[in-house]
C-alpha positions as CSV (number, residue, x, y, z in Angstrom):
1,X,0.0,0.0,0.0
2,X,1.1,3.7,-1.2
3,X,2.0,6.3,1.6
4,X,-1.2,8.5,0.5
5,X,-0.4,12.5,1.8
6,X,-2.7,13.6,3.6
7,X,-4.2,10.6,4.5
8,X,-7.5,9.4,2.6
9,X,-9.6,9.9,5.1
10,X,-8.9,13.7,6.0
11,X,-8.6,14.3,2.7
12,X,-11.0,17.1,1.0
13,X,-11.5,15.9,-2.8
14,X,-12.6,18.7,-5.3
15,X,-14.8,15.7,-7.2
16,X,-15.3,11.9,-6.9
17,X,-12.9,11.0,-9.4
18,X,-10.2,12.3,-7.3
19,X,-11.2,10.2,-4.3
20,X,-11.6,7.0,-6.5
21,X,-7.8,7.3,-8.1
22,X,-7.0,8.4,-4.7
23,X,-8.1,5.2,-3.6
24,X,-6.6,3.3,-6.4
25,X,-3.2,4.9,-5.6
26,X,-3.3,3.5,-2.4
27,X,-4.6,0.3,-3.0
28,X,-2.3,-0.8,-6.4
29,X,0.8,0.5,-5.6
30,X,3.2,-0.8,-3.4
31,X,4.4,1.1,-0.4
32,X,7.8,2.5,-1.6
33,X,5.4,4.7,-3.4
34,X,5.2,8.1,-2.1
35,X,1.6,10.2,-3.4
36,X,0.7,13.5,-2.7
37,X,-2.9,15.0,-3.2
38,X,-3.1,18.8,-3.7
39,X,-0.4,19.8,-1.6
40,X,1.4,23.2,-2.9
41,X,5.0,22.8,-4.4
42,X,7.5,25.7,-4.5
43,X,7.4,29.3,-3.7
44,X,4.5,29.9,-5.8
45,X,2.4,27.0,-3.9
46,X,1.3,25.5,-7.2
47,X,-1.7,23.0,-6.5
48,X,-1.2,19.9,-8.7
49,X,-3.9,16.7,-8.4
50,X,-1.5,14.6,-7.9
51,X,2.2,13.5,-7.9
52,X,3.9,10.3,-7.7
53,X,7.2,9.5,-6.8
54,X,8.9,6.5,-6.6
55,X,12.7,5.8,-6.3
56,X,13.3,3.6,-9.3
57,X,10.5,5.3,-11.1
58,X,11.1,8.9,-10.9
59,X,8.4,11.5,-10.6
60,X,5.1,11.7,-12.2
61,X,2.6,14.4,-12.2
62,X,-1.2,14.0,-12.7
63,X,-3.9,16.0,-13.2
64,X,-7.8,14.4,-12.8
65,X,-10.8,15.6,-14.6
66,X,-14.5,13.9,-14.1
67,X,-15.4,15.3,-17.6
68,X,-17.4,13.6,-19.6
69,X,-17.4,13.3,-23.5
70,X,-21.1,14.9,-23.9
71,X,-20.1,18.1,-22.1
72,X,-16.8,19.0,-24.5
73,X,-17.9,20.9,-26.7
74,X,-14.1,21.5,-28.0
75,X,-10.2,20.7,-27.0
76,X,-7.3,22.2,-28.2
77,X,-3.7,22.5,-27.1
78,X,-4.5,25.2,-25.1
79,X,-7.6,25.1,-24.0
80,X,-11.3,23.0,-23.7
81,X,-15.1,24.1,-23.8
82,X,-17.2,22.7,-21.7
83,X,-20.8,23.0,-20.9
84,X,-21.9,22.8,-16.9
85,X,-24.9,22.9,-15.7
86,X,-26.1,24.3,-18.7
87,X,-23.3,27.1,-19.2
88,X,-20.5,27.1,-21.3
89,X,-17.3,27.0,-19.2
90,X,-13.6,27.4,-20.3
91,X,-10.9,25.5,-18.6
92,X,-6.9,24.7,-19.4
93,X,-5.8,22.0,-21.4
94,X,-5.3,19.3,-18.7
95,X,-2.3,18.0,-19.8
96,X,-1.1,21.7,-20.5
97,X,-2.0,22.0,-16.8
98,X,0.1,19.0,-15.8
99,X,3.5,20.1,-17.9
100,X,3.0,23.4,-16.5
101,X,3.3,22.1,-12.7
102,X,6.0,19.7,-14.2
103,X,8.0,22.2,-15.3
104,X,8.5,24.4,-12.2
105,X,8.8,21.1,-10.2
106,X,11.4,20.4,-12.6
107,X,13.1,24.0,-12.7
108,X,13.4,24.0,-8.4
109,X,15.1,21.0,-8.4
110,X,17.3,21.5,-11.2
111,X,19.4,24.4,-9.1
112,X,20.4,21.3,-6.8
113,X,23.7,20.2,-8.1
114,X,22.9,16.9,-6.4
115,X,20.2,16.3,-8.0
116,X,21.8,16.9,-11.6
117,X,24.2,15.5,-13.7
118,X,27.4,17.1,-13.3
119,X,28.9,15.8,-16.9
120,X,28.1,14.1,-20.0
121,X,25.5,14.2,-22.6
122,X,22.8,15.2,-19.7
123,X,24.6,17.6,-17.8
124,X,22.6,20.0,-15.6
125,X,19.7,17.7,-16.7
126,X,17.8,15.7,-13.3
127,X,19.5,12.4,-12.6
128,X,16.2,10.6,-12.7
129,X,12.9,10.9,-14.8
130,X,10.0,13.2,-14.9
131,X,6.5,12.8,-16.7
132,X,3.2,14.0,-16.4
133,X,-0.2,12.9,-17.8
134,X,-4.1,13.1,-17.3
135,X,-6.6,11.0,-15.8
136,X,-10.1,11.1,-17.5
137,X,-12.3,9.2,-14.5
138,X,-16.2,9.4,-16.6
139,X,-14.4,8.1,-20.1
140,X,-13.3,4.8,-21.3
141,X,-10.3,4.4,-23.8
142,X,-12.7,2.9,-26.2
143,X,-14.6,6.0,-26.6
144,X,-12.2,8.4,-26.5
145,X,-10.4,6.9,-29.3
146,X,-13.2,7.2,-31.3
147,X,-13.3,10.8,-31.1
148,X,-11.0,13.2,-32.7
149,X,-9.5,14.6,-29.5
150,X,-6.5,12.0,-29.6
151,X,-5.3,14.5,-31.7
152,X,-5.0,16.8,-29.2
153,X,-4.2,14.8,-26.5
154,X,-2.5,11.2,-27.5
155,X,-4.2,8.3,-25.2
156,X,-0.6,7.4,-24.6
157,X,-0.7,10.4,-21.6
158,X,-3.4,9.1,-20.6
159,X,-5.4,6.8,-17.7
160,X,-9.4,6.0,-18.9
161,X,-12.0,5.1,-16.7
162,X,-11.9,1.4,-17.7
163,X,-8.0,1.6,-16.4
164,X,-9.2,2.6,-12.5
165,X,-11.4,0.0,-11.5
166,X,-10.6,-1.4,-8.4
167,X,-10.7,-4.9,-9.9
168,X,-7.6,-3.7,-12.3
169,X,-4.7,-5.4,-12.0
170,X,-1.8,-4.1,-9.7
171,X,0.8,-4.5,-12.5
172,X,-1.5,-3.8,-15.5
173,X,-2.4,-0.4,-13.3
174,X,1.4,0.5,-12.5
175,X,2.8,-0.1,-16.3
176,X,-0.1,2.1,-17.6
177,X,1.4,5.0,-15.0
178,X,5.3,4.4,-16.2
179,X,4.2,4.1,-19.8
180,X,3.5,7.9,-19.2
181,X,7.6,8.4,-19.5
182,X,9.8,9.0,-22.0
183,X,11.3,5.5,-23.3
184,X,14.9,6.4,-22.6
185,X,13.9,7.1,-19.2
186,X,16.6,5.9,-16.5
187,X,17.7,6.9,-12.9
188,X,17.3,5.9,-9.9
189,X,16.4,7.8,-7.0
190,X,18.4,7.4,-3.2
191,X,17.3,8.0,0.0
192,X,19.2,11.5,0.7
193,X,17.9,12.4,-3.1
194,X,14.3,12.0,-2.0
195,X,15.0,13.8,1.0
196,X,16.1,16.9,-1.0
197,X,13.5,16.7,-3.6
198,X,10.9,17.1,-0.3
199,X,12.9,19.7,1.0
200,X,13.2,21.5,-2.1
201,X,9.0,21.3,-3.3
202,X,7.8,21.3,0.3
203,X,9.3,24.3,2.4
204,X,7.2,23.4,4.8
205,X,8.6,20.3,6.1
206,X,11.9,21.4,6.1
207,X,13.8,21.2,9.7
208,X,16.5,23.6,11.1
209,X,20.0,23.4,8.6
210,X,21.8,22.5,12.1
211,X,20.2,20.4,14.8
212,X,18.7,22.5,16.8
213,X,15.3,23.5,17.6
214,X,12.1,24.7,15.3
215,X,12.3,27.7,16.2
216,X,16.1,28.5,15.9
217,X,15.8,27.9,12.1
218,X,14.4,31.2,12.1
219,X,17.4,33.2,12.3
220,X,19.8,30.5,11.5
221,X,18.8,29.4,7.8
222,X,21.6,29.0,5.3
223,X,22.8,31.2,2.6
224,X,24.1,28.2,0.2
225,X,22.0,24.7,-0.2
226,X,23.8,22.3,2.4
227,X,24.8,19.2,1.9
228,X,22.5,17.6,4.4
229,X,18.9,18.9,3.9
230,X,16.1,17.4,7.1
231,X,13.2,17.4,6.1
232,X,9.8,15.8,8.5
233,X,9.9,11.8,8.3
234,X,7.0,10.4,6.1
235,X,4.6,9.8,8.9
236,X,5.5,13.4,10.4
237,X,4.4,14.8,7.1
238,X,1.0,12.6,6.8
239,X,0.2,13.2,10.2
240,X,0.9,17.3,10.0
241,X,-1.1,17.6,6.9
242,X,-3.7,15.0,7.8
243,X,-5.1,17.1,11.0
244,X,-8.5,17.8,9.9
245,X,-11.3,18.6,11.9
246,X,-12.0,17.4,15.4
247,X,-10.3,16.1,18.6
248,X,-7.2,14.8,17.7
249,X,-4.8,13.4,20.5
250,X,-0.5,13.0,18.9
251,X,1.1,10.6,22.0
252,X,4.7,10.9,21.5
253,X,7.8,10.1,23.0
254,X,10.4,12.7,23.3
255,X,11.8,14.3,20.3
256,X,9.6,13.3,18.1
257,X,8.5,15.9,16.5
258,X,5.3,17.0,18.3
259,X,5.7,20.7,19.0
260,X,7.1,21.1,15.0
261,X,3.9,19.6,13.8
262,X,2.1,21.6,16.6
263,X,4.1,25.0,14.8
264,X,3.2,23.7,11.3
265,X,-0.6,23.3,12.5
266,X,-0.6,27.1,13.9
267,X,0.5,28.4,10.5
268,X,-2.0,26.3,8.2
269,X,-4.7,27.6,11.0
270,X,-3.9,31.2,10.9
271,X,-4.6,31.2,7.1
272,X,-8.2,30.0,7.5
273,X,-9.7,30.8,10.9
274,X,-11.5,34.1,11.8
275,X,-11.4,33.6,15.6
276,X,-8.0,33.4,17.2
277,X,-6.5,29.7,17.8
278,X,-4.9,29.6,21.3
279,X,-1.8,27.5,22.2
280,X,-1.5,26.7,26.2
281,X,1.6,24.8,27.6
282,X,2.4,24.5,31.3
283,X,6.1,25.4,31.1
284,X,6.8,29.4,30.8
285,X,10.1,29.0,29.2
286,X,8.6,26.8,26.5
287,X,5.5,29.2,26.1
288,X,7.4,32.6,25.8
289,X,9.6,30.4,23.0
290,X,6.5,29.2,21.0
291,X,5.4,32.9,21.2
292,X,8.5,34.2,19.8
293,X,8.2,31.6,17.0
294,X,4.7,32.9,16.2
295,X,5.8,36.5,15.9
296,X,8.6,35.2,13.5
297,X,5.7,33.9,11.5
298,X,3.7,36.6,11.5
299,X,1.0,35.2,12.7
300,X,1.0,36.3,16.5
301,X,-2.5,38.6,15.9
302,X,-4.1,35.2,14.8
303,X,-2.2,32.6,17.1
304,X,-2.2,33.4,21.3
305,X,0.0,31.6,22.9
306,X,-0.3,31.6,27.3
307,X,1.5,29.2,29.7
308,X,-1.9,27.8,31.3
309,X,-1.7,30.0,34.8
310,X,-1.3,33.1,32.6
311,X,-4.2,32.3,30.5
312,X,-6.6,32.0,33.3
313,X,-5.2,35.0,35.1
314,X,-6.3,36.7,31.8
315,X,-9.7,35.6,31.9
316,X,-10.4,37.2,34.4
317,X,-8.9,40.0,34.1
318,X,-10.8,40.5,30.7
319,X,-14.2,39.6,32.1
320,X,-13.8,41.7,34.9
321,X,-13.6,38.9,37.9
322,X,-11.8,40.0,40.7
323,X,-8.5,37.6,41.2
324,X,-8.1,35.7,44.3
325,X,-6.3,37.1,46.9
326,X,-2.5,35.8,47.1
327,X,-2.0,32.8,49.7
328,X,0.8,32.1,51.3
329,X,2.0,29.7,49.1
330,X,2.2,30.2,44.9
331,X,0.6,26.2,44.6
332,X,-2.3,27.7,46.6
333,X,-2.6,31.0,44.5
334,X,-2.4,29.3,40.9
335,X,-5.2,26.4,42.3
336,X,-7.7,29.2,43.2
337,X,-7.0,31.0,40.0
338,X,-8.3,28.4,37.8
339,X,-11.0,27.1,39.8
340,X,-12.3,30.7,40.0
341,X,-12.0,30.0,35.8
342,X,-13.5,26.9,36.4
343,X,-16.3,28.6,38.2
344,X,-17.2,31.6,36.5
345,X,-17.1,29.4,33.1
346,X,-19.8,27.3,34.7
347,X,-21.9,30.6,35.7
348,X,-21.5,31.6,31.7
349,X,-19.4,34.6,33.3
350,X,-16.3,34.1,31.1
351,X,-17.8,32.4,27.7
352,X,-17.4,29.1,26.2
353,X,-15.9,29.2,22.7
354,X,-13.8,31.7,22.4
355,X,-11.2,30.1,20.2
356,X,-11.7,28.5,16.2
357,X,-8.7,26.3,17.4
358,X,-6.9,25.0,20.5
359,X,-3.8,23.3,20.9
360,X,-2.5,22.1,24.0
361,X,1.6,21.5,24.3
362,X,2.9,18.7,26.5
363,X,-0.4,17.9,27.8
364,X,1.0,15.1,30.2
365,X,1.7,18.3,32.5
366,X,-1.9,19.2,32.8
367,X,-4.6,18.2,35.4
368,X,-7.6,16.3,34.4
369,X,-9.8,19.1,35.1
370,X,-7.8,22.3,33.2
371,X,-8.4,19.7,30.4
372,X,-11.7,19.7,30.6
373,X,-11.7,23.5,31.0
374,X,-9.7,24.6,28.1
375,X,-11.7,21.8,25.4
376,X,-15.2,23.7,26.5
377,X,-13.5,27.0,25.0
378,X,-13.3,25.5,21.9
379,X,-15.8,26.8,18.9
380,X,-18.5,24.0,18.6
381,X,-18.5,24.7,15.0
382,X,-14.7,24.6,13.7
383,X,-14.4,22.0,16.8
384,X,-11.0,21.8,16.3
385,X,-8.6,20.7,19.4
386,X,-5.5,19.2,19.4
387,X,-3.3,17.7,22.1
388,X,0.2,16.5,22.6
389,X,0.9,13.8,24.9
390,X,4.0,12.2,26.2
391,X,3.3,10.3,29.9
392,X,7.3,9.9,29.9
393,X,7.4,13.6,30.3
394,X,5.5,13.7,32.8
395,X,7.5,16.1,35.8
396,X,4.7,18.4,37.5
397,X,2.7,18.0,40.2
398,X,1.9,14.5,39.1
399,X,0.4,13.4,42.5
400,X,-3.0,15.7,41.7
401,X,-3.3,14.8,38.3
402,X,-4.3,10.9,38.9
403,X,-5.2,8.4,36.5
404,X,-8.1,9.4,33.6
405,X,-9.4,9.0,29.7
406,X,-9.6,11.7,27.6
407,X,-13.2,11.0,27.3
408,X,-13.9,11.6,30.7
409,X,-12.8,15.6,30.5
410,X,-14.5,15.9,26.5
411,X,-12.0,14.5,24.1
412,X,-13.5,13.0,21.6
413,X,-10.6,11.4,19.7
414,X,-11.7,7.9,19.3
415,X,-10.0,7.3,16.2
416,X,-8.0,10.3,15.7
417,X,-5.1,9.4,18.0
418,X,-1.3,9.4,16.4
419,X,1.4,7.8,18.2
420,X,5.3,9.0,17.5
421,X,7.8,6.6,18.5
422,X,11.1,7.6,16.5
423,X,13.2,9.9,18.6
424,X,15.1,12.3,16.3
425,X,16.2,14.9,18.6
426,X,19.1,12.9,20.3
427,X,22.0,10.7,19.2
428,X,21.7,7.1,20.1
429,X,24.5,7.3,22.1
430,X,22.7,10.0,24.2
431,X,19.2,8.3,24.1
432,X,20.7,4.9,25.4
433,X,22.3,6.3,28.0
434,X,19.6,8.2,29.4
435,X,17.3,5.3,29.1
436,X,19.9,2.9,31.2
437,X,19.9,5.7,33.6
438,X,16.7,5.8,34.1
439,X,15.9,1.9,33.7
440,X,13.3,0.5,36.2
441,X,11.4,3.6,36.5
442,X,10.4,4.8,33.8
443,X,8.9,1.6,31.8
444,X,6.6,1.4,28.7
445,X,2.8,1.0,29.4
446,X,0.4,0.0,26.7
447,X,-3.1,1.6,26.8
448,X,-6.4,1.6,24.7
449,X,-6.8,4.2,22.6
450,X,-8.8,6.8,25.1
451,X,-5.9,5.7,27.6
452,X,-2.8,6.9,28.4
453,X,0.6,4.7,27.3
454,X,4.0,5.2,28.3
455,X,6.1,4.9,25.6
456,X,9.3,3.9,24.9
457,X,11.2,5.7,22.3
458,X,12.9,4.3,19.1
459,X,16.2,5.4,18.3
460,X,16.0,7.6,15.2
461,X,19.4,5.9,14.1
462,X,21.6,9.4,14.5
463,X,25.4,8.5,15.5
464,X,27.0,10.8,17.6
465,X,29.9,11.2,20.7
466,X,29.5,9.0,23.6
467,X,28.1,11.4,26.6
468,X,30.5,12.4,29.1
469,X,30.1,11.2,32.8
470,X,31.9,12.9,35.1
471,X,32.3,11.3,38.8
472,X,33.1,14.4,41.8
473,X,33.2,14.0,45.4
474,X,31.4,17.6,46.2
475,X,28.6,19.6,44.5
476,X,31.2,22.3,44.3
477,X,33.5,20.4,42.2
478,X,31.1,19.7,39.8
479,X,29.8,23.0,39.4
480,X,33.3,23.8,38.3
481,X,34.1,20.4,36.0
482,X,30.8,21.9,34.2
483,X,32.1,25.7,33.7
484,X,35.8,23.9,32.7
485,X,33.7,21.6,30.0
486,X,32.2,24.9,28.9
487,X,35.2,26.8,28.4
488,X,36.7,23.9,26.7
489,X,34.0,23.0,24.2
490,X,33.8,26.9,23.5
491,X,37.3,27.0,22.6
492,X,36.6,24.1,20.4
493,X,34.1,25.9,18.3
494,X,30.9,25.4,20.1
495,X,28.8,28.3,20.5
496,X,28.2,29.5,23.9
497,X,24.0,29.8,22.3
498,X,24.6,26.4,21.7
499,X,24.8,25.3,25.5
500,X,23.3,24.9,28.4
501,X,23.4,23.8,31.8
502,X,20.6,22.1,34.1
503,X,20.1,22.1,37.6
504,X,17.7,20.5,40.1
505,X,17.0,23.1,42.6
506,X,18.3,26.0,45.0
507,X,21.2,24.2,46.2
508,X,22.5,23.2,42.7
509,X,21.8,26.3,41.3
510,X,23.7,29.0,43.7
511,X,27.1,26.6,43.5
512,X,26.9,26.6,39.4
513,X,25.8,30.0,39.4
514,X,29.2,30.7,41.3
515,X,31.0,28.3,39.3
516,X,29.8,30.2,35.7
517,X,30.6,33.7,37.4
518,X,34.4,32.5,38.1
519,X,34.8,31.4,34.9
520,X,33.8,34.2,33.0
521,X,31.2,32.5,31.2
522,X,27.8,34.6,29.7
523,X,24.6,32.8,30.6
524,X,21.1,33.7,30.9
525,X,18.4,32.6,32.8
526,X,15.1,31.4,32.2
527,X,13.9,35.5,32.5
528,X,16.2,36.6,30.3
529,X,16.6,33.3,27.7
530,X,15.9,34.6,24.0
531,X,15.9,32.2,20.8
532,X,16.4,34.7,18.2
533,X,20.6,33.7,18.6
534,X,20.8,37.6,18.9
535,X,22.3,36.6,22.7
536,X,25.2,34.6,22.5
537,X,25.1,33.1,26.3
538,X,24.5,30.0,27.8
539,X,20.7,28.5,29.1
540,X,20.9,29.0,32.8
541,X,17.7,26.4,33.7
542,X,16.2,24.6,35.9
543,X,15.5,20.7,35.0
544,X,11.4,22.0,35.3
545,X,12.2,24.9,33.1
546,X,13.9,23.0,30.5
547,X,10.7,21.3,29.0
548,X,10.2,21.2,24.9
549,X,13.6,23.0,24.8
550,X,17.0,21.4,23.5
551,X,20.8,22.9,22.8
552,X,23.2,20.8,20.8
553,X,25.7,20.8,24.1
554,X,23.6,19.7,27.6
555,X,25.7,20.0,31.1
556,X,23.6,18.3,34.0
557,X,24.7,19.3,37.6
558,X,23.6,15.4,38.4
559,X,25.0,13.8,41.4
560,X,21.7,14.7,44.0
561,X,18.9,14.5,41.1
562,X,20.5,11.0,40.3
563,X,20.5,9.7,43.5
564,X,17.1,10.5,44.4
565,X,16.0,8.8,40.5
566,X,17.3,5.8,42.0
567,X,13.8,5.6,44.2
568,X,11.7,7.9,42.6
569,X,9.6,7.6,39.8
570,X,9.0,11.4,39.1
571,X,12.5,12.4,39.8
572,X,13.3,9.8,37.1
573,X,11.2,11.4,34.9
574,X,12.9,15.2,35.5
575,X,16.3,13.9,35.4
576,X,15.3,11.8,31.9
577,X,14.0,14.8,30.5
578,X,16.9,17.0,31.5
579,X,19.5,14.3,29.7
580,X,17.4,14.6,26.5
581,X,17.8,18.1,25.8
582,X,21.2,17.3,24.7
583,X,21.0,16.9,20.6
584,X,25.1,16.3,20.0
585,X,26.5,16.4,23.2
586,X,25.8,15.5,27.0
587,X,27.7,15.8,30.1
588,X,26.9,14.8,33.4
589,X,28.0,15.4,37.0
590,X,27.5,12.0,39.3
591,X,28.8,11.6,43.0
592,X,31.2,9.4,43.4
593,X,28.9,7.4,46.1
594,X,26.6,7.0,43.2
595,X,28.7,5.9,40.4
596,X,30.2,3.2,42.8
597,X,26.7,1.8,43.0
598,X,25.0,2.4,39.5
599,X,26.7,1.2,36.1
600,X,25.2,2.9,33.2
């Protein structure tokens, strides 16, 4: 079966002929087929029906028509007459239409000198073929060869009605598509050179040159193609341009690609909603960050994006509800902020339904009822929620969220739940090693599909240096073996934007603080932390604060976080989060009580 993108069934087909050769597609051709349906190519987001691309193949592009013979009233090279309904309608030449989109697919790639012949008779010519051709889904080839319009359009380019039944044969189906090609046609098509033909028709998949983040790609793109172009995995793509309407729950594990599809869903949803979409997160850091990345975008007036406290703290200062006075404690404070939401939502005070979209960023962090909060201000009519999930992730306040099913707070994403199991952000080396750290608690759960699982990720295959455990008697000393790595790694190219360091609480924090300070080292905290690369200074940041954020070079201040993960379940959790951060390069701090007792 063909990868279909977007999916079939979130698919919005212009006619029914386009959802029975969608089908056909899908069904006939094997699955190192790759099919795209309408998506835009290039910077002038040309729509074609469809294209085809397969690695031995080449590519083919298709455009559908559900014309029939009695409403052409004429065809030439250019264009056809129709009658509709009645009317007289003019429309392009469909196969015009199709070398049209072939030729600017053709042009973009061209300018990719690893996608051309460098030499020879085909020099600066694509190293593998191209074709295009028409699908006619109400004629047979029988009567269209008894027409005259062959001699506008030869049958060769084209697929009849009779040759898209779904009792064709796979082979007779697949050698009428390839017949579409030029008979000197040759090439082959590697992995890396489908990679760069995605990157190169569909800017919108494309991930940061350098490993990094989403967001840093937005200052950070390169002037000259690199040689390594990332581009969304095949089931990231699907997924991002299959969310249609509805509840729709993505559980993945970390790194996989959730808050990218979560950015890529924010942009498609600013072009089409009148109501602002809202984006809520728990963490601050990671909620000022996604912000930023909207105003990038330029599509912060369409797209608000709150850490959850702040949002209800807005509610009611909008609607004109007194806050509740502060308690002694902050935990208190932010519990009878939103159940005074909670309340005045209930009294119709603060209204239901503000938003025409709502997405909801590492929604392991949130409690069962702010879930069921933020899904009743969702429009009833666009309906349209989405929600990230990874339980492995999960570090705050987990005793008051307890056990629940999305049901039971009003999701509604009985067969609309995605689950991401590759892990792409970190190196094997650094992925394996925080998994052995962490082994025994932290273990995969299954669950049905209004459940909650625990996954376990899958190593996304990326080789890198072996992380960096470094064994100290004192909390001081390895405050200092961290600001020494620093300096070192610095010296040896590394950007200090490119690092971080990660601390479990006061105690941690006031000795590396010191430790950063003596070496002379620029860092900012979570306050001050910017991701427009305009700062060159190292992520100051608590293990809490370091959520949906990563840094190529990680330092974790480890050796009291590590020995309470020995026990605890949750402190696992923050110290395997805090290890995964690290995209190229991890170090951590251990006591040497601890490494005496734990071999990882």
């Amino acid at each position: 079966m063909s990868i279909l993108i977007p999916s079939i069934s979130t698919c919005k087909f212009a006619t029914s002929g386009e959802r029975r050769f969608a089908r056909l597609l899908e069904a006939k051709l094997e699955d190192d087929y790759l099919c795209w349906y309408n998506v835009p190519i290039g910077p002038k987001r040309l729509h074609p029906d469809f294209i085809i691309m397969h690695p031995r193949r080449g590519i083919l592009i298709l455009e559908v028509k559900d014309w029939r013979l009695s409403t052409i009233t004429s065809l030439n090279h250019h264009e056809a007459e129709l009658i509709v309904h009645g009317q007289t309608k003019n429309e392009k030449n469909p196969l015009e239409q199709a070398r049209e989109y072939t030729t600017a697919v053709v042009n973009i790639l061209q300018t990719d000198p690893q996608l051309i012949h460098s030499e020879g008779r085909y020099q600066g010519k694509l190293l593998f073929p191209w074709a295009c051709g028409v699908v006619l889904t109400n004629i047979t080839r029988k009567e269209y060869e008894q027409t005259d319009l062959e001699e506008v359009i030869d049958s060769r380019w084209i697929i009849f009605k009779d040759e898209m039944t779904e009792s064709v044969d796979a082979m007779t189906f697949q050698e009428r598509l390839w017949g579409m090609f030029p008979f000197n046609a040759a090439g082959m098509l590697t992995l890396p050179q489908i990679e760069r033909v995605r990157w190169h028709l569909f800017p919108e998949v494309r991930l940061p040159y350098k490993q990094a983040s989403l967001f840093d790609a937005l200052d950070d793109e390169p002037q000259a193609l690199p040689d390594i172009m990332r581009v969304m995995d095949l089931q990231q793509e699907q997924l991002a341009r299959s969310l249609g309407e509805g509840h729709r729950v993505i559980h993945g594990v970390a790194g996989s690609g959730k808050t990218m599809i979560l950015g890529y869903r924010a942009e498609h949803l600013a072009k089409v909603c009148t109501r602002p979409i809202l984006i809520l997160c728990y963490n601050k850091v990671l909620a000022h960050r996604l912000q930023q990345w909207m105003e990038a975008k330029g599509i912060a007036d369409k797209v608000q994006v709150y850490h959850f406290h702040a949002w209800c703290y807005r509610q009611l200062k909008t609607y004109n509800i007194p806050i509740p006075p502060s308690c002694s404690g902050s935990d208190d404070f932010c519990d009878e902020l939103v159940d005074t939401v909670i309340r005045q939502v209930d009294r119709k005070m603060i209204p239901a339904g503000q938003y025409d979209a709502v997405m909801i960023d590492e929604g392991h962090d949130f409690r069962s009822e702010w879930l069921k909060l933020v899904v009743q201000m969702v429009n009833p009519s666009s309906n349209s929620l989405l929600v990230l999930y990874d339980d492995a992730q999960s570090i705050y306040d987990t005793r008051r969220k307890g056990k629940f099913s999305f049901k039971s707070v009003g999701i509604q994403a009985q067969g609309r739940t995605t689950i991401l199991r590759i892990n792409y952000r970190n190196t094997d080396e650094i992925l394996n090693f925080a998994a052995r750290f962490v082994q025994g608690q932290l273990t995969q759960e299954e669950a049905d599909e209004d459940g909650i699982p625990r996954l376990a990720p899958v190593p996304g295959g990326r080789r890198g240096s072996k992380p960096v455990l470094i064994k100290l008697p004192t909390i001081p000393e390895e405050a200092d073996a961290i600001a020494q790595r620093l300096k070192e790694a610095h010296h040896g190219g590394v950007s200090w934007k490119d690092m971080a360091v990660l601390f479990w609480d006061a105690q941690d924090s006031n000795e590396l603080y010191r430790a950063l300070c003596d070496a002379g080292i620029p860092f900012a905290g979570k306050d001050k932390l910017r991701f427009n690369n305009k700062e060159n200074r190292v992520g100051f940041l608590s293990c809490y604060s370091c959520k949906g954020l990563e840094f190529p070079l990680v330092a974790v201040m480890g050796s009291r976080i590590s020995e309470q993960a020995k026990t605890d379940a949750e402190t696992a959790k923050l110290l395997y989060v805090a290890m995964t951060r690290a995209t190229e390069h991890l170090v951590m701090t251990v006591g040497e009580q601890y490494a005496a007792s734990h071999t990882v």
